[in-house]
Wavefront OBJ file of the C-alpha trace (Angstrom):
o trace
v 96.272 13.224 5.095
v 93.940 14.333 8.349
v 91.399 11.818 9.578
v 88.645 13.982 10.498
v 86.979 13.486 13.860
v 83.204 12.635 13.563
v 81.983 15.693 15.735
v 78.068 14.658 14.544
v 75.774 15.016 17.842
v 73.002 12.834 18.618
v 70.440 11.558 21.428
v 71.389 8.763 22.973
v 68.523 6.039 23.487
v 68.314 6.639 26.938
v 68.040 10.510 26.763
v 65.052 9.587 23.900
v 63.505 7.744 26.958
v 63.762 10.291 29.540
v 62.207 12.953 27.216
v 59.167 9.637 26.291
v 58.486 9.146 29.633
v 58.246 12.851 30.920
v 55.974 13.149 27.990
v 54.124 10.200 29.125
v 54.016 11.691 33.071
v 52.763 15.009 31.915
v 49.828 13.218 29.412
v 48.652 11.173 32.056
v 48.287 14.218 34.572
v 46.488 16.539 31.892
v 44.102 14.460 30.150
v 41.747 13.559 33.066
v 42.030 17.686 33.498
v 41.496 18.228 29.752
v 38.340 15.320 29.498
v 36.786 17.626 32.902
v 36.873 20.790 30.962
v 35.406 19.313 27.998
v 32.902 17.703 29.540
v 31.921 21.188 31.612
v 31.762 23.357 28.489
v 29.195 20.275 27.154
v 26.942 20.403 29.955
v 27.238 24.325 30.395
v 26.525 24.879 26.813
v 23.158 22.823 26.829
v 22.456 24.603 29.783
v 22.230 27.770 28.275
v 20.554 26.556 25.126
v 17.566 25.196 26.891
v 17.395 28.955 28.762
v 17.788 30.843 25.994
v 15.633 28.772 24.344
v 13.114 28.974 27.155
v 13.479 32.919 27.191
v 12.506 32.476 23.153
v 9.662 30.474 24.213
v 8.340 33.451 26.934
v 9.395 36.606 24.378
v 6.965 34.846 21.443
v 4.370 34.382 24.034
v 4.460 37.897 24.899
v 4.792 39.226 21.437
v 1.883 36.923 19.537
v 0.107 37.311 22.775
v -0.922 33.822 23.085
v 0.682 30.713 24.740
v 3.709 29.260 23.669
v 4.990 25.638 24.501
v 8.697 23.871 25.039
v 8.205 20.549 25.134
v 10.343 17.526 24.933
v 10.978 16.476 21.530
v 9.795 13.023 22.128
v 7.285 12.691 24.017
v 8.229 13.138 27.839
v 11.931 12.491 27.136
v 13.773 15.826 27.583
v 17.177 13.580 26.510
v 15.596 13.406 23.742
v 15.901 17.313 22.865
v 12.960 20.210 22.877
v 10.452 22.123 20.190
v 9.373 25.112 20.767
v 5.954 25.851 19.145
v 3.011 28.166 19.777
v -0.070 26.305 21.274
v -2.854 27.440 19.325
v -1.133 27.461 15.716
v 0.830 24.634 16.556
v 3.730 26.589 13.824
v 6.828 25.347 15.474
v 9.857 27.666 15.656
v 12.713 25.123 16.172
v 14.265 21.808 17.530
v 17.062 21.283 20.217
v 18.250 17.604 18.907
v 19.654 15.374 20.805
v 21.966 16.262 23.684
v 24.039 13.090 23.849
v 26.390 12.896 26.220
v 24.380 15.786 28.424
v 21.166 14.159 29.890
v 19.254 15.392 32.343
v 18.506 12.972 35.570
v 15.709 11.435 36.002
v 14.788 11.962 32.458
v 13.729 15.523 33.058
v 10.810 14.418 35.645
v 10.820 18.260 36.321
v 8.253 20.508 34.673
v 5.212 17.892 34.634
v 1.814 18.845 35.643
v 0.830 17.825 39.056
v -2.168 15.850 37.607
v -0.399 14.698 34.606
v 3.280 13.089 34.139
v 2.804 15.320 30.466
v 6.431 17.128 30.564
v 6.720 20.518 28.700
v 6.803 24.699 30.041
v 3.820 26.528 28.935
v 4.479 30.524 28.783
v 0.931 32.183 28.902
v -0.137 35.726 26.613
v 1.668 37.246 29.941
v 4.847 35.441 29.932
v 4.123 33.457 32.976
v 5.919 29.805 33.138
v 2.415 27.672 33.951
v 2.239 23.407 33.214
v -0.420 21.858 31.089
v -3.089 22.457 33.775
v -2.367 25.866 34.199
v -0.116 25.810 37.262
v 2.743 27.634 38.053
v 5.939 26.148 37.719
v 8.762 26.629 39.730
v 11.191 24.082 39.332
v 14.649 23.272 38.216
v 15.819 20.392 35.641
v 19.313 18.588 36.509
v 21.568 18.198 33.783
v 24.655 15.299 34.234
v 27.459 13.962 32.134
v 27.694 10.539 31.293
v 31.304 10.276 31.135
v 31.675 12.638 34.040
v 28.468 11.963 36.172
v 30.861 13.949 39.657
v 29.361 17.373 36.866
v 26.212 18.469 37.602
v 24.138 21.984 37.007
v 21.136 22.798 38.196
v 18.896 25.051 35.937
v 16.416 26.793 38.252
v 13.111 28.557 37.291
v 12.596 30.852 40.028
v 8.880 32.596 40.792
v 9.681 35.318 38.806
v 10.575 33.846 35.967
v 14.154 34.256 36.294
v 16.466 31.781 35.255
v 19.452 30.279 37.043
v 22.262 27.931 36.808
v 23.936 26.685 39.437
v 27.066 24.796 40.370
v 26.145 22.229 43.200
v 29.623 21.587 43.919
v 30.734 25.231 44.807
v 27.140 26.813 45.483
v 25.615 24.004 47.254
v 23.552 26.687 49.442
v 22.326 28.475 46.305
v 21.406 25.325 44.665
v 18.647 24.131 47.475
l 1 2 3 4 5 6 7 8 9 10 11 12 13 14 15 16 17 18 19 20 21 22 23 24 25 26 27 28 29 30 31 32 33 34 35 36 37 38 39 40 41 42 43 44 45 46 47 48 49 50 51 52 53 54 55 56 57 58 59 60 61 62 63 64 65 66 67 68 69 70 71 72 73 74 75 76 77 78 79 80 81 82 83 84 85 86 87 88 89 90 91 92 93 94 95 96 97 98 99 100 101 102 103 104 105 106 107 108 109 110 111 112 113 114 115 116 117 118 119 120 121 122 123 124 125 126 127 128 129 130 131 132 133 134 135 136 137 138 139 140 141 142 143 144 145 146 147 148 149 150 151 152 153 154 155 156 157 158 159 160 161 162 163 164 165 166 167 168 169 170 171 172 173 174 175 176
């Protein structure tokens, strides 16, 4: 009779640990990466909602031919989300919610009349941006991260009514 050898291969504990704390290495280096992404698609998505949304607001305007409003959801809290809604019917189209964990600084100070601290974009029968008071606005809204406040976009609304979005930490000339 032939005693068999045992020729079963295994890991040894220490090779187990090796592989654990490579694992470990590579986690720690990725997530921080991973959490920056996530937190850049957030902020870049609300970004384009509110434009889109604004661009909504202006194509109504021009099609009822009469003045259409985004305003913050609660009053004079953009965090709080938008409506959009036509001024003289006051039949609102739709709500942004909330945009927890995007905020914009400041609260949104941006977009206030000049006589006023009433916060909201007015599109005229024309399509032009104007405040509460009837004058123009130009100005840009800047939205942050609160678990990743080093993110930041700027969303400009240029004389023209042209939109922008821009990237103060790689376009810091653009974003003046």
């Amino acid at each position: 009779m032939r005693l068999q050898k045992n020729t079963e291969r295994g890991s040894t504990l220490l090779e187990m640990m090796v592989v654990t704390l490579i694992i470990a290495i590579m986690s720690c280096i990725s997530i921080p990466l991973i959490q920056d992404s996530l937190a850049t698609r957030q902020l870049e998505w609300i970004a384009r909602s509110f434009i889109e949304h604004a661009h909504f607001a202006r194509q109504q305007a021009l099609h009822l031919s009469e003045s259409v409003q985004m305003t913050p959801r609660i009053e004079n809290d953009w965090n709080s989300g938008w409506v959009i809604e036509s001024s003289g019917s006051k039949k609102a189209w739709f709500m942004q919610g909330s945009i927890d964990p995007v905020y914009f600084k400041g609260g949104g100070k941006q977009f206030s009349g000049p006589n006023t601290s009433q916060k909201g974009i007015i599109f005229n029968a024309a399509g032009a941006a104007k405040t509460a008071q009837g004058g123009f606005v130009a100005n840009r809204l800047i939205l942050s991260h609160r678990r990743r406040s080093n993110i930041e976009r700027h969303l400009i609304l240029g004389s023209g009514g042209r939109w922008r979005i821009c990237n103060p930490q790689v376009d810091s000339k653009a974003c003046r």
